[in-house]
C-alpha positions in Angstrom: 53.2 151.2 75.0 57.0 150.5 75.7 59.7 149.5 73.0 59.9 146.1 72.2 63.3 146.8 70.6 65.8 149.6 70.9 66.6 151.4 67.9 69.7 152.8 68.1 70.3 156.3 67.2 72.8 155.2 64.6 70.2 152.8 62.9 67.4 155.6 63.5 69.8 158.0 61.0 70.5 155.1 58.7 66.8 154.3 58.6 65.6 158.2 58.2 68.0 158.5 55.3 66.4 155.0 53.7 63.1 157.2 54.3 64.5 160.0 52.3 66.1 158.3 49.5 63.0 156.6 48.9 60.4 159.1 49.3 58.8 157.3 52.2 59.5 160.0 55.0 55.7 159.2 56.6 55.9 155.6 56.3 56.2 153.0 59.8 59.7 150.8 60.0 58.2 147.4 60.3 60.7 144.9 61.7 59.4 141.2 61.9 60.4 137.4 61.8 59.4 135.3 59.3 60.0 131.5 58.6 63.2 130.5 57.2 66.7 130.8 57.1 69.8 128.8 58.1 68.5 128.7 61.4 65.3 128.7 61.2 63.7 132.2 61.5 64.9 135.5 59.6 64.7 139.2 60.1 62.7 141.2 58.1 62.6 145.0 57.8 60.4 147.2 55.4 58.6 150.1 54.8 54.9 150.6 55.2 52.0 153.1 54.9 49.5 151.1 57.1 49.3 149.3 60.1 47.5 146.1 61.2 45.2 147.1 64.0 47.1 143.9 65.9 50.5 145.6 65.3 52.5 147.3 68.5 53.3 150.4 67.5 55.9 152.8 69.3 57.9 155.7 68.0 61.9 155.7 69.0 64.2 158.1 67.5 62.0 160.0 65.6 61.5 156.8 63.8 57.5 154.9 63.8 58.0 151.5 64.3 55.4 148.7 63.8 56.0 145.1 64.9 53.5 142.1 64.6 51.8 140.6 67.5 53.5 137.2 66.6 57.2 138.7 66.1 56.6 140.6 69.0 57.6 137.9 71.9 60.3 136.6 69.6 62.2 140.3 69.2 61.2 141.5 73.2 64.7 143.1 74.3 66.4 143.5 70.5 68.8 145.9 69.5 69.0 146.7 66.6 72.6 149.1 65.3 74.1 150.3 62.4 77.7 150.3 62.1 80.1 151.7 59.8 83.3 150.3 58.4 86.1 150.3 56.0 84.0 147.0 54.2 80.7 148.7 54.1 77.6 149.1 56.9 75.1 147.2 57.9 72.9 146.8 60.3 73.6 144.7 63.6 70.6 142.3 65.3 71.3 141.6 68.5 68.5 139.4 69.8 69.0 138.0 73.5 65.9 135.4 73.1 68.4 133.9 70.1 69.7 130.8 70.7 71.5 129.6 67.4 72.6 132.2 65.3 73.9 131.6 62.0 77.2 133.3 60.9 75.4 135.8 58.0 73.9 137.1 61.2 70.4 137.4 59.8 68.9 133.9 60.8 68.0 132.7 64.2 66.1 130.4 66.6 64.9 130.6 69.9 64.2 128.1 72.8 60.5 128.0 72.0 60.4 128.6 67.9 63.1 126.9 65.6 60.9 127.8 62.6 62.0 125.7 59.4 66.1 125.8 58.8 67.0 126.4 54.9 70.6 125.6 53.4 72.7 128.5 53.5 
């Protein structure tokens, strides 16, 4: 199976440290979209132990990612970063099939799914 996304190998350290921290060294990175959001449609990223039989699954930088079979269209060609500066770090979406983006950077719609816009 080919990567939906690219993780980069700055988000694959940030995310294997997460692992660490946590205790979770053996679990799958689940990224997904849910419902929601200024725009429409969020990110969301967690830990898991299992997954769905549905899920794709690929592993990229040493790290075992899971996506859903609905995300999965949605998230085709993502990148997803983690960058460093004098402020903090965070982790950096960017989604080509995006659209509208809000300004927090988390929340999203496409030209096929707008999902159901909250109030920032």
């Amino acid at each position: 199976m080919s990567a939906i996304i690219t993780l980069t190998e700055a988000a694959a350290l940030q995310i294997q440290d997460m692992m660490k921290q946590n205790g979770e060294e053996n679990a799958y990175f689940r990224f997904s979209i849910n419902g929601g959001g200024c725009s429409g449609l969020s990110y969301g990223m967690s830990l898991e132990h299992e997954k769905a039989e549905s899920d794709q699954y690929f592993e990229q930088n040493g790290i075992h990612v899971v996506i859903d079979e609905e995300s999965a269209p949605l998230l085709t060609g993502t990148v997803i970063d983690y960058k460093q500066s004098l402020m903090g770090g965070g982790f950096t979406i960017d989604n080509p099939n995006a659209l509208v983006s809000c300004g927090c950077g988390s929340s999203f719609r496409t030209a096929k799914v707008e999902g159901n816009p909250e109030k920032c």
